[in-house]
C-alpha positions in Angstrom: -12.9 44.4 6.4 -9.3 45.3 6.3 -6.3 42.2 5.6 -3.2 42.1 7.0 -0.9 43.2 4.4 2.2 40.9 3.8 5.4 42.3 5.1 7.3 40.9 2.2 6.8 42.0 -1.7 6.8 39.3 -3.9 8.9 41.0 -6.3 11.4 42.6 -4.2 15.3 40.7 -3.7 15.5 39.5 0.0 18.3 38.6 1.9 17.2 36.0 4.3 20.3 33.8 6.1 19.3 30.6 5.5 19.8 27.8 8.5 18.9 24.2 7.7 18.7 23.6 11.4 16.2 26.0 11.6 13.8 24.3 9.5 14.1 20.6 11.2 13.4 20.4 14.7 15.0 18.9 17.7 12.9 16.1 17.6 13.0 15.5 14.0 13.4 11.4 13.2 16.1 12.5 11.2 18.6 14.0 13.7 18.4 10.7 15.9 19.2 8.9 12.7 21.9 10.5 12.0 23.0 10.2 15.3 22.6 6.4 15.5 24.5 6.1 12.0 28.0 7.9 13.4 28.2 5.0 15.8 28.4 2.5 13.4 31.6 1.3 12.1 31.8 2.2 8.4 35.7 0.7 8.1 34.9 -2.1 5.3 32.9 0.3 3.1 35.4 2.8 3.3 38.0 0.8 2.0 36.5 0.0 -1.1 37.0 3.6 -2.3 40.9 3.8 -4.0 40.6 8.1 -3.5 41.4 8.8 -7.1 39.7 11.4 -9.0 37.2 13.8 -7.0 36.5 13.3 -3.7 33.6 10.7 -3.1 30.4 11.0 -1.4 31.4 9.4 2.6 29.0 6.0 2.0 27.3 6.6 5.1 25.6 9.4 3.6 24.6 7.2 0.6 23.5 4.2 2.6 21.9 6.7 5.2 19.5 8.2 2.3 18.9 5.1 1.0 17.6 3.5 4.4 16.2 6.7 5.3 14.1 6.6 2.2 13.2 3.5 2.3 11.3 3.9 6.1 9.6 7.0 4.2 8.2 5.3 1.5 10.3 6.6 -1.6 12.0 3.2 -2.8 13.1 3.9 -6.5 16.3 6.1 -7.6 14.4 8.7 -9.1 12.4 9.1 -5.8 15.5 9.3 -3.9 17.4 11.7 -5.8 14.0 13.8 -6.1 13.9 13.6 -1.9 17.8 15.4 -2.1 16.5 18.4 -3.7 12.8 18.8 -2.4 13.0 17.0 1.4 14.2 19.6 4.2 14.8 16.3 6.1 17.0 14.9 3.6 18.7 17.9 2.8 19.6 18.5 5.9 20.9 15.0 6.7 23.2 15.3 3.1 24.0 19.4 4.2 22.6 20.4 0.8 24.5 17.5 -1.4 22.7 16.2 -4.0 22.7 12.4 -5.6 21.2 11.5 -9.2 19.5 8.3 -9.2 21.9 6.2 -11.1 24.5 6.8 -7.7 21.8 5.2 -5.7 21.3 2.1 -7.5 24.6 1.0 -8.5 25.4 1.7 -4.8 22.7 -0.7 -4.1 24.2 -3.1 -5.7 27.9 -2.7 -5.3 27.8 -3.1 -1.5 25.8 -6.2 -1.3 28.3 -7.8 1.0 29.4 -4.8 3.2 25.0 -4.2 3.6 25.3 -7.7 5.6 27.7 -6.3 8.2 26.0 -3.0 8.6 22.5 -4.9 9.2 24.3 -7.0 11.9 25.2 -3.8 13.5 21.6 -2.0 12.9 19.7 -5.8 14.9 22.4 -5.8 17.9 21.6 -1.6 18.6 18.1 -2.2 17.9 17.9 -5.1 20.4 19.3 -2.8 22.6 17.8 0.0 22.7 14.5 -1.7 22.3 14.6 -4.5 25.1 15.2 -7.4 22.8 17.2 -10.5 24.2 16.3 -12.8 20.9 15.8 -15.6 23.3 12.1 -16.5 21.2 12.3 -16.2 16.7 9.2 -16.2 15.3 9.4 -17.2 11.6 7.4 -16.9 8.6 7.3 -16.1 4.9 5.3 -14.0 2.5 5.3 -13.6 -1.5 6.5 -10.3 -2.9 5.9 -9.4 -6.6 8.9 -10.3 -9.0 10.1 -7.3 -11.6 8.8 -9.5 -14.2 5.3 -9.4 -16.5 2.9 -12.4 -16.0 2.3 -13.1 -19.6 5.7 -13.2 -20.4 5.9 -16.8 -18.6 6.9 -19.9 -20.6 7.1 -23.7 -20.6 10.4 -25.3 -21.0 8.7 -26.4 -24.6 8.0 -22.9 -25.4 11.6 -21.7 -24.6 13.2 -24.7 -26.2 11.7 -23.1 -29.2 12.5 -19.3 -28.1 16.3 -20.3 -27.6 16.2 -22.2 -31.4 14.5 -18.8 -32.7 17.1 -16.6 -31.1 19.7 -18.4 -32.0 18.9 -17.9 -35.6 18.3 -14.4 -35.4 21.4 -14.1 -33.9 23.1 -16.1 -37.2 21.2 -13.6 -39.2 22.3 -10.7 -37.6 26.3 -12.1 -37.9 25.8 -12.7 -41.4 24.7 -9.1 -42.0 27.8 -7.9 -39.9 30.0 -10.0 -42.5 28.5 -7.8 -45.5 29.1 -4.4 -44.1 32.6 -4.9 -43.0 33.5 -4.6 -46.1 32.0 -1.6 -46.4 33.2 2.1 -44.5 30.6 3.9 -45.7 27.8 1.9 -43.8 29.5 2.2 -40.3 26.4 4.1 -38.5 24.4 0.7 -39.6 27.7 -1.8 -38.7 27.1 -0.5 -35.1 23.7 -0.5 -34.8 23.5 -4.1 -35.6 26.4 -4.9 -33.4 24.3 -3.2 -30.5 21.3 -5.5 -31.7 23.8 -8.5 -31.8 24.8 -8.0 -28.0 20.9 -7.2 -27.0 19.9 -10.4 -28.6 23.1 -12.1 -27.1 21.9 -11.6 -23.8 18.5 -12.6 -24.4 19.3 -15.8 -25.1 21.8 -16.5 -22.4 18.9 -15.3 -20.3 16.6 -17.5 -22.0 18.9 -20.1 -21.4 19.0 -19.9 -18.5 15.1 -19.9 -18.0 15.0 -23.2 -19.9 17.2 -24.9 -17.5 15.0 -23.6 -14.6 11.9 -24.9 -16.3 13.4 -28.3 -16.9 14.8 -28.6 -12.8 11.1 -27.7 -11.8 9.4 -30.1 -13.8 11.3 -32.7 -12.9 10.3 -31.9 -9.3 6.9 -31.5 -9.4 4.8 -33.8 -8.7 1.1 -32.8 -10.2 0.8 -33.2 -14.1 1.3 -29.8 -15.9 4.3 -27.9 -17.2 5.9 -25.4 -15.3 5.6 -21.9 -16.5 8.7 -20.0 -15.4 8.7 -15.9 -15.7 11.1 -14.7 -18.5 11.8 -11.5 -17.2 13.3 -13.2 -13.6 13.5 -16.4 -13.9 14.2 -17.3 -10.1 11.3 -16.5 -9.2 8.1 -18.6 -9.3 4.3 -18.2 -10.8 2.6 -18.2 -7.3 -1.0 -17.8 -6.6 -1.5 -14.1 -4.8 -3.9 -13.6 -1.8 -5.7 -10.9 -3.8 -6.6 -13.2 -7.1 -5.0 -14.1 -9.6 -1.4 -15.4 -10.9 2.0 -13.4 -10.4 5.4 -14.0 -10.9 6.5 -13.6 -7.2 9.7 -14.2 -4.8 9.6 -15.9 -1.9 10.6 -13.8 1.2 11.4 -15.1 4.9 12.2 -13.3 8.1 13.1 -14.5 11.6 11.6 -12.3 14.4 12.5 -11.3 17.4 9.0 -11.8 19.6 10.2 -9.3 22.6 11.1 -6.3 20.8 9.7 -6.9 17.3 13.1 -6.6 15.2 14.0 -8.6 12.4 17.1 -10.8 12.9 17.4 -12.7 9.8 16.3 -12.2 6.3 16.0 -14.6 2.8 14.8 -14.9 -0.1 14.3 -18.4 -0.8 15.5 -19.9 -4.3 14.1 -23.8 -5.3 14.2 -24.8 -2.0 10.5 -24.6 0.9 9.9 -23.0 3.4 11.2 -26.1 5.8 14.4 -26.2 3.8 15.2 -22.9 5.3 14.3 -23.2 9.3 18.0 -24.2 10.6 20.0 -22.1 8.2 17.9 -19.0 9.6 17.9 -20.6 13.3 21.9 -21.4 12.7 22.9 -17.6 11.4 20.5 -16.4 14.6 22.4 -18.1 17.0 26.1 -17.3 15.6 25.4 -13.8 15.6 23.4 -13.2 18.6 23.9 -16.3 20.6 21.0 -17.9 19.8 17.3 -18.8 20.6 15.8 -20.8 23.3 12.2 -21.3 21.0 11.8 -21.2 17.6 7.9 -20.3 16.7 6.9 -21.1 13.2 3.9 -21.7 11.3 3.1 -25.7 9.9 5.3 -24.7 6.5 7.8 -24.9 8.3 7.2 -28.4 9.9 9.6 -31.2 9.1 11.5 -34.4 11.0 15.0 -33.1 10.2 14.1 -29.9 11.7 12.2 -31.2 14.8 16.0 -33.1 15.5 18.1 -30.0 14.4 16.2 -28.1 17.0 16.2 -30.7 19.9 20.0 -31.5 19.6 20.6 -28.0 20.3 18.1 -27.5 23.2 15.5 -25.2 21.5 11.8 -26.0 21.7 10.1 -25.7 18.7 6.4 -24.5 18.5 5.3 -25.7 15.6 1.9 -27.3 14.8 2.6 -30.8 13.8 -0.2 -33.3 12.3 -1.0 -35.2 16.1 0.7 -38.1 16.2 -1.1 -41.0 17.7 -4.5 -40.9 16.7 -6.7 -38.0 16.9 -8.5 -37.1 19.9 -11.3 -38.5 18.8 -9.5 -42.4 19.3 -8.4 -41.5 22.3 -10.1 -43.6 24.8 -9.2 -45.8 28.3 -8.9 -49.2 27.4 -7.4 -48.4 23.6 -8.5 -52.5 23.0 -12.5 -51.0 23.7 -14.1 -50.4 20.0 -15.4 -46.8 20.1 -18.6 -46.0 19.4 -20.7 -45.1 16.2 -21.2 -41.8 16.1 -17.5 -41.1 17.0 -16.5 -43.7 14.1 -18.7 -41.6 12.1 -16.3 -38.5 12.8 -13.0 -40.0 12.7 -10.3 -38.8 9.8 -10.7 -40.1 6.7 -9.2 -39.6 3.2 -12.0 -40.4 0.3 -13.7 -43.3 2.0 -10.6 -44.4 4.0 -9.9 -44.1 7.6 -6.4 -41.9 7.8 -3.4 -42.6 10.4 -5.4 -40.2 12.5 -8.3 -42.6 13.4 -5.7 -45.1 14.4 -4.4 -44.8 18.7 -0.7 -45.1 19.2 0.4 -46.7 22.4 4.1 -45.8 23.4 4.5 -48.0 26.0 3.2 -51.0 24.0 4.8 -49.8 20.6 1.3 -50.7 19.2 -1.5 -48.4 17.4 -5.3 -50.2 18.0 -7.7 -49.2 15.3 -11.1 -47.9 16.0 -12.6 -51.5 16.6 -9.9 -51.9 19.0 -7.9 -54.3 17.2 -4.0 -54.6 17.8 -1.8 -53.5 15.0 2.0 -54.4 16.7 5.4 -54.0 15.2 5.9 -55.8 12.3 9.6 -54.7 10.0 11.5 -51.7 9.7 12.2 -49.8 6.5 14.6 -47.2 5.0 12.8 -44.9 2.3 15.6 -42.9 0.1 14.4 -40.2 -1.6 14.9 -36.4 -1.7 18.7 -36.8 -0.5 18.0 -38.2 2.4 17.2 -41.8 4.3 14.2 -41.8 6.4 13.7 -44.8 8.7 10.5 -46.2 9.1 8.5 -48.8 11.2 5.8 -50.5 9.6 2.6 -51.8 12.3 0.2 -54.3 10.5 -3.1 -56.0 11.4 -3.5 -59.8 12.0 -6.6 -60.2 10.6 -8.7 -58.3 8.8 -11.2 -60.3 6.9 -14.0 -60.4 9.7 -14.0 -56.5 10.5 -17.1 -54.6 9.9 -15.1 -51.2 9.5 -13.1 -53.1 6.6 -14.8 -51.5 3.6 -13.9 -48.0 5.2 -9.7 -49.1 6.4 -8.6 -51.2 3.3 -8.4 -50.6 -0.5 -7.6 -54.0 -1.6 -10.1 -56.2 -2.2 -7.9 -59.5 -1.4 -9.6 -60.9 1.4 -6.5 -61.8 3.7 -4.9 -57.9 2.6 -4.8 -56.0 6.0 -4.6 -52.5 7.4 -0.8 -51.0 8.2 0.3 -48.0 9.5 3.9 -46.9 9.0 6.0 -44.3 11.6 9.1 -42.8 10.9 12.0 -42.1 13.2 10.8 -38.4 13.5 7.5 -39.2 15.3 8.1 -39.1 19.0 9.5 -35.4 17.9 6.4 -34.8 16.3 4.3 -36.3 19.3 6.0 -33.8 21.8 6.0 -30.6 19.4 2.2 -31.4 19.6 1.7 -31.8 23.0 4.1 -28.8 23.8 1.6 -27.0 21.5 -0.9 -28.4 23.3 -0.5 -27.1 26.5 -1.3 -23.8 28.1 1.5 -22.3 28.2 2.9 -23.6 25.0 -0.5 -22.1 22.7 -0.2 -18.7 24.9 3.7 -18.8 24.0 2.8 -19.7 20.1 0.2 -16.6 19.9 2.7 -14.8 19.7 4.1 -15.6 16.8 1.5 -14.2 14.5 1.6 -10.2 16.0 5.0 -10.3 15.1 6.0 -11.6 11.9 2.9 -10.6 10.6 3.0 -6.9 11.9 6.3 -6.9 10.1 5.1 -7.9 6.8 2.3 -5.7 7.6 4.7 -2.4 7.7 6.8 -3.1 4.7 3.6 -3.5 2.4 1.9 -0.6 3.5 3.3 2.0 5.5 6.8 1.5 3.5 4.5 0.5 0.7 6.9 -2.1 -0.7 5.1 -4.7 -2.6 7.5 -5.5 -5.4 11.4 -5.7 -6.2 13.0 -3.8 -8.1 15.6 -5.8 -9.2 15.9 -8.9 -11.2 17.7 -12.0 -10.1 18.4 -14.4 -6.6 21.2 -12.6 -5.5 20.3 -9.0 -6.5 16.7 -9.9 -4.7 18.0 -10.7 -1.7 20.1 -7.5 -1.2 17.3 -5.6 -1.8 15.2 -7.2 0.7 18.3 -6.7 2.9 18.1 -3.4 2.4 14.1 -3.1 3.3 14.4 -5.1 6.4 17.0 -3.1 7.5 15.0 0.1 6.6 12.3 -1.3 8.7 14.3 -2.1 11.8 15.7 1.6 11.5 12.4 2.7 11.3 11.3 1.2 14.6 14.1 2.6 16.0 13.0 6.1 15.5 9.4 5.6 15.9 11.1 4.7 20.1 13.3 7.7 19.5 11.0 9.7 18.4 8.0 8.9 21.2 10.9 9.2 24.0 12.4 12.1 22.9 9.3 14.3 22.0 8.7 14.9 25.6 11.6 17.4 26.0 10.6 19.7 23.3 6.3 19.1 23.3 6.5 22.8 21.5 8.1 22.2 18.6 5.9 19.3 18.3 2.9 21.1 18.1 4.6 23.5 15.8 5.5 20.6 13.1 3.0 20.9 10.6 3.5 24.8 10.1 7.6 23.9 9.7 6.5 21.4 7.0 4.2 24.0 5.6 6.5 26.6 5.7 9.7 24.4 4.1 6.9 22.8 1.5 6.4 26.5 0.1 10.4 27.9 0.5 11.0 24.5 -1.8 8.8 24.8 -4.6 9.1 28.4 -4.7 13.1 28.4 -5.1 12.8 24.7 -7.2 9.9 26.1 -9.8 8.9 29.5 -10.4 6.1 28.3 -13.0 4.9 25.6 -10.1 4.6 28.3 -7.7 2.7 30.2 -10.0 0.0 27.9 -11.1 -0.3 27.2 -6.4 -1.0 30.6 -6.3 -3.1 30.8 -9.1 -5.4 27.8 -7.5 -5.6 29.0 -4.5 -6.5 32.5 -5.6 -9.3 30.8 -7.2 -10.8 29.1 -3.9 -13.6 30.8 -2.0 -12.6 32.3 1.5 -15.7 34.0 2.4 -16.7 31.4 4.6 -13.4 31.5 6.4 -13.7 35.6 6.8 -16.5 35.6 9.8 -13.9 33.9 12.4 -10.8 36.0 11.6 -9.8 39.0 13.9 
């Protein structure tokens, strides 16, 4: 059978005009990206170039790579300066400029603050252009990897000791500095052990710095144990991961919006829960985009305080709450009735004792009834300090206890006049209606929504921006790099609708995509390595066609 033959000698100079426009389409995510960045008001970056020296890179083109590489799945320096010279898609974005990998991450970190004002720009397009009104926040949390080795985790004993040991190296080291100053002769060694002084310098400031950690945390907790804190970051915690095992991780929160799916607030959460953060999210939401009318959340995120927050500014909050009241199981007509066996047999318990939960709770009476139907009424109110903050309670007591057949199962004591009592805080009416709201029809079809949002979020950044650690070390530097990723992923959703909507006015080029790629995949690697386009050719010289031969023309 007779080949084509190729109408271009391998060895022969060409002439070819090159036109990056040629080689990304019209439909290309990239052109609507850079589109959608020119509308955005670059004003506070730009002014913190002074114009000395050669002219700087415009930052929109840095930021632009960097959240344009991030929704690609290249997340490090060195894959982002390696997408500048081998992506026809970045290229053509940067018009053939190229950035070394030290650019990006100071960068990174330099505009921390301006990133904030840019991502408030990114969520109020997005909601836009993608029907959001951010009227319902769904909210939820997930643990990322620290940039710090498990096994490098310590007790506050064991860095009591490191700090001690570091600090006499670091006498050692001055003492040898002392002897060689009088020497000019030795000045190679004089600097190398200056360089070793500030290394170990800043080790112990570090570990320092881990010990005081280590100390606030065990104070705190509650369960016997030391706490191990992770060396290499110390912010963030030892936290059990979903796939096994023990990790230094960082806690990461986003607030949701449930109608379009974009992310409208982002933390990283230091020593404080889950709970701790709820109105400070709920708080910035509303400043910046007027606010939501329901919060969704997950139990985590369950507290009195922000039950109260959330009703004195006229949000409903679906949140599930431990029912207050009694269980359904007490529930019954005539709450004065004993109920019978085989439901006692089911009620709540903790160990061998009934819990609040077996107990009914009559509003209208201010009285709970216990399962033989026995009044427990008002008897004093309390106020519990603790955690920086006053909590009032009301304490409910039995009369009598001493002739009840359940009393083995309701009372610890073994004093025979000791009697059952039930406490309720100030919070619990709240509770009560966040459980009924939750309750209702409309109120568990509204929370089902919460989960295909937050968790399709989470979903995206792990694995189709496969993002499952930071690369940075510290709170602060942490949270502008998560920051960055979520506003990565809310660019990302904007050109996935770009993308769909605009596709339909050139369906060609479209189909003609992969052969582009193909095409700008070879012209790369041929004019970036001679010796790697070799050893393709080679390989595929060494594949067998024959089967392929039959079906060609």
């Amino acid at each position: 059978m007779r080949w084509a033959t190729a109408p271009v000698n391998r060895d022969e100079r060409q002439l070819v005009g090159l036109c990056l426009g040629e080689l990304v389409e019209q439909d290309h995510p990239v052109r609507y990206f850079d589109e959608l960045l020119n509308e955005l008001d670059w004003s506070i970056w730009e002014e913190k170039y002074e114009g000395n020296g050669q002219p700087p890179i415009h930052p929109k083109l840095v930021a632009g790579t960097i959240l344009y590489c991030l929704t690609i799945g290249a997340r490090s320096g060195r894959q982002m300066e390696d997408a500048t010279r081998n992506r026809t898609d970045v290229q053509w974005f940067l018009s053939m400029r190229s950035i070394d990998h030290t650019t990006f991450s100071v960068f990174r970190k330099r505009f921390s603050e301006e990133l904030k004002d840019l991502s408030k720009q990114l969520k109020v397009v997005a909601l836009r252009r993608l029907g959001g009104s951010g009227n319902t926040l769904a909210v939820d949390g997930t643990f990322i990897r620290a940039k710090s080795d498990r096994h490098s985790s310590k007790t506050a004993e064991q860095l009591q000791k490191a700090v001690v040991a570091i600090g006499n190296e670091i006498e050692s080291i001055l003492a040898e500095i002392e002897e060689l100053e009088e020497k000019e002769e030795l000045k190679r060694e004089l600097n190398d052990l200056r360089e070793r002084l500030a290394r170990k310098e800043r080790e112990l400031e570090q570990t320092k710095y881990a010990l005081e950690k280590g100390r606030a945390r065990d104070e705190k907790k509650q369960k016997k144990g030391a706490v191990r804190v992770p060396t290499g970051d110390p912010d963030a915690k030892v936290q059990k991961n979903k796939d096994g095992g023990f990790a230094p991780n960082h806690h990461a929160v986003i607030g949701v919006d449930v109608d379009s799916g974009v992310v409208l607030d982002e933390e990283v959460l230091g020593e404080e829960g889950e709970a701790e953060a709820l109105q400070p999210m709920v708080e910035r939401c509303s400043q910046a985009f007027g606010g939501p009318d329901s919060v969704l959340a997950d139990g985590s995120f369950s507290s009195g305080e922000n039950l109260k927050a959330l009703s004195d500014t006229g949000i409903e909050a679906f949140i599930p709450q431990k029912y207050e009241g009694g269980c359904r199981l007490a529930e019954r007509d005539d709450p004065s009735q004993p109920l019978p066996s085989e439901i006692v047999a089911r009620l709540s318990r903790y160990g061998n004792r009934f819990t609040s939960e077996a107990f009914l709770y009559v509003p209208e009476e201010d009285c709970w009834y216990c399962p033989t139907g026995q009044a427990l009424p008002k008897y004093r109110t309390m106020n519990n300090s603790g955690h920086n903050r006053c909590v009032t309670k009301v304490e409910y007591k039995a009369r009598d206890c001493s002739a009840c057949p359940l009393r083995s199962a309701c009372i610890q004591s073994t004093k025979p006049k000791a009697t059952r009592t039930i406490s309720r805080d100030e919070y619990a009416n709240l509770r009560s209606d966040a459980a009924k709201r939750l309750k209702s029809a409309e109120g568990s079809a509204t929370y089902r929504r919460r989960a295909p949002a937050v968790e399709g979020v989470f979903g995206t950044i792990k694995n189709a921006m496969a993002i499952r650690h930071f690369y940075f070390r510290g709170l602060e530097a942490v949270r502008s790099e998560w920051r960055w990723i979520c506003a990565a992923y809310n660019l990302k959703k904007l050109l996935r609708h770009a993308t769909a909507a605009t596709r339909q006015f050139y369906p060609s080029q479209h189909h003609s995509r992969s052969l582009t790629n193909l095409f700008a995949f070879f012209r790369t690697k041929t004019r970036t390595s001679s010796s790697g386009s070799l050893r393709l050719d080679m390989s595929l010289g060494t594949l067998n066609w024959s089967r392929l031969a039959p079906g060609c023309g």
